[in-house]
C-alpha positions in Angstrom: -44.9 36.7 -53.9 -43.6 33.6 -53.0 -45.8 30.8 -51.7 -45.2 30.4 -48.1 -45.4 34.4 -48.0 -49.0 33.9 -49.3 -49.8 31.2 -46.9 -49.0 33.3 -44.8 -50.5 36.3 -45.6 -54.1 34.5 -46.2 -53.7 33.1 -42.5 -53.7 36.7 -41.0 -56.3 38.0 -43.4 -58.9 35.3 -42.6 -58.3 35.4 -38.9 -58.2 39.3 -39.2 -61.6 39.2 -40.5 -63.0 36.8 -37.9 -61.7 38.4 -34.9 -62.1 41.9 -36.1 -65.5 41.3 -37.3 -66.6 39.5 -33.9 -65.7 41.9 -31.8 -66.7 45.3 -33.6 -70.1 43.4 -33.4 -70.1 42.2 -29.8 -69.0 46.5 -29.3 -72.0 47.6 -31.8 -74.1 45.1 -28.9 -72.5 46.8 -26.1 -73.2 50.3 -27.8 -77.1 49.6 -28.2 -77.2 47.3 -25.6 -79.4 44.9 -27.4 -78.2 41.3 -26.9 -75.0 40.1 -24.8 -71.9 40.6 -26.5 -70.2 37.8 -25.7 -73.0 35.7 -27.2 -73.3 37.8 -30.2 -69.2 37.6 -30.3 -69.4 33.6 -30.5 -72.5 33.7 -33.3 -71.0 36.0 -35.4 -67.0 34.7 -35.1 -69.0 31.0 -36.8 -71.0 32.9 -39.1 -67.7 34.7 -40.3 -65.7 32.1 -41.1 -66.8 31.2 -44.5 -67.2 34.6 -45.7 -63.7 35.1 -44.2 -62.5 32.4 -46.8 -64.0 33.8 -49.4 -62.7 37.4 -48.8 -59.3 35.9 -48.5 -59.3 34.1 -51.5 -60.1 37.2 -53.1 -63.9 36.5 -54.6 -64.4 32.8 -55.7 -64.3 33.6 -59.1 -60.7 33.6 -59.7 -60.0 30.7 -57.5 -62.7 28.5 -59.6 -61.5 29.6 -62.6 -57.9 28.5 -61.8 -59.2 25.5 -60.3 -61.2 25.2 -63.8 -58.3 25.9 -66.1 -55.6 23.4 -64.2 -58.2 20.6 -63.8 -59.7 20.6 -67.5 -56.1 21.6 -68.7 -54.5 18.3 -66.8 -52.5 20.7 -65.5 -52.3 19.5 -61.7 -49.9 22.2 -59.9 -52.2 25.1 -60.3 -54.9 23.1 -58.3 -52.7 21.8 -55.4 -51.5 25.7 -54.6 -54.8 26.9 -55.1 -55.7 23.8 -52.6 -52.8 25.3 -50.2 -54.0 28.1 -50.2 -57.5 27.3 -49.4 -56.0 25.0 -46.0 -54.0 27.9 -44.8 -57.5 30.3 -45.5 -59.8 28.1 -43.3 -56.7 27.7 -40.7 -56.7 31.6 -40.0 -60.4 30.9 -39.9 -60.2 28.6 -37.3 -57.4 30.3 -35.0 -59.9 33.6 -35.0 -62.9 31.5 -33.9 -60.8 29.9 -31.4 -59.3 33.1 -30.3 -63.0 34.5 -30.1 -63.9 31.6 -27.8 -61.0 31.9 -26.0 -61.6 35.9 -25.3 -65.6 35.4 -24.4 -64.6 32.7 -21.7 -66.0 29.9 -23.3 -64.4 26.3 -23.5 -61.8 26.4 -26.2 -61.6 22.9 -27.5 
């Protein structure tokens, strides 16, 4: 898979797990009728977002040890991908949380 194709795929996987997550918790809210869902939408869409980058990345263990292997190893070009890939990870994390905000009403920026 080509590079920009992974960028692009980790963008939709992260915000995929933020928004999807969000809202099958603000419905799980509406269904028990516990807390308000918007609120709950909001907490968990920031709570999300690192494990989001993590599940994207596909378990931290592979991405240290590549970060291990090119940074002992001198061998820079391994790191800067991995570090693209990380960027485009936290910006699909970021678009989902806005999106969130932007869905519950709140102030977006």
């Amino acid at each position: 898979m080509s590079i920009i194709a992974t960028w692009i795929v980790d963008f939709f996987i992260s915000m995929g797990l933020v928004v999807g997550g969000s809202l099958f918790g603000g419905l799980a809210t509406v269904l028990t009728h516990t807390r308000p869902p918007m609120t709950t939408m909001l907490n968990l869409a920031g709570q999300l977002k690192i494990w989001a980058m993590v599940a994207t990345l596909g378990g931290t263990m592979d991405t240290l040890r590549v970060l291990e292997v090119s940074l002992f190893g001198l061998d820079l070009g391994p790191l800067a991908r991995q570090a693209t890939y990380l960027f485009a990870a936290l910006l699909g994390c970021q678009a989902g949380f806005l999106l969130i905000k932007w869905l519950a009403g709140s102030e977006v920026f």
